[in-house]
N, C-alpha and C positions, 0 to 999 in steps of 0.2 A: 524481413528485417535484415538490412544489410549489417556488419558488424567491422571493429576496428579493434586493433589492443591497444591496451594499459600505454604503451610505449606512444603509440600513436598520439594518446590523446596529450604531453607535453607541450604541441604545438596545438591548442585546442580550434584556434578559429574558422579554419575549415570544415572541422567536424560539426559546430556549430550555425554557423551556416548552412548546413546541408539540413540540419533539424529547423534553423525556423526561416530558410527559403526556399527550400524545397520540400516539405514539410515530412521529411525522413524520418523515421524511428532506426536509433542508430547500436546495436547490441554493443558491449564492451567488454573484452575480451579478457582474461590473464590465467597464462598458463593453459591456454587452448580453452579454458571454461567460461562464459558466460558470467559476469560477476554482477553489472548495471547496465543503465540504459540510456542513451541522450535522446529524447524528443522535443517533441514542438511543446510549447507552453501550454496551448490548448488543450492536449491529449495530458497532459499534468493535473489542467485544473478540472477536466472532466473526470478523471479518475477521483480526485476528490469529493467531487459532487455526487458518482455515485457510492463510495466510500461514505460519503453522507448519507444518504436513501439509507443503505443497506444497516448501518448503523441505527439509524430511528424507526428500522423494523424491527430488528433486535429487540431493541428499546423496551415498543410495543409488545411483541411478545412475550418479554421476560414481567411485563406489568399485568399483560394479560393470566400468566402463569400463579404470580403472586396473588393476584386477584381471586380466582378461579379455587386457589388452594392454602391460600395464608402463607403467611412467613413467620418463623423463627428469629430472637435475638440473637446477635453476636455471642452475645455469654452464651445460648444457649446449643450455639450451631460448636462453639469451643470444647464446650462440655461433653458433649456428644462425638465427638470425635477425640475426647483424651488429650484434651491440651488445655 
């Protein structure tokens, strides 16, 4: 991943271009650290989508867990903890 800084990105449309026509992941810089990231759209919406998967395995397993072992009320998960 190539990188630019903070300064750089002012004049964005280059740096932009190079994410969705040459389909670059572009690191952004400030203060020598890594801070964000410009890529392509696709690599955006793929993150999401697995962001989604991983999400409704979660899901599943926190249902499997409740299942498996019952759940406690709000008042009673309060209680139990002194508040």
């Amino acid at each position: 991943m190539t990188s630019v800084t903070a300064t750089e990105l002012k004049k964005p449309s280059a740096i932009l271009n190079r994410a969705e026509y040459r389909h670059e992941r572009i690191a952004v810089t400030k203060h020598g650290r890594e801070v964000a990231a410009v890529v392509p759209i696709e690599d955006a919406r793929l993150l999401e989508k697995l962001e989604d998967i991983l999400d409704a395995a979660d899901a599943r397993e926190a249902l499997a867990e409740a299942h498996a072992h019952g759940t406690i009320s709000l008042a009673d998960l309060l209680a139990k903890h002194g508040r």
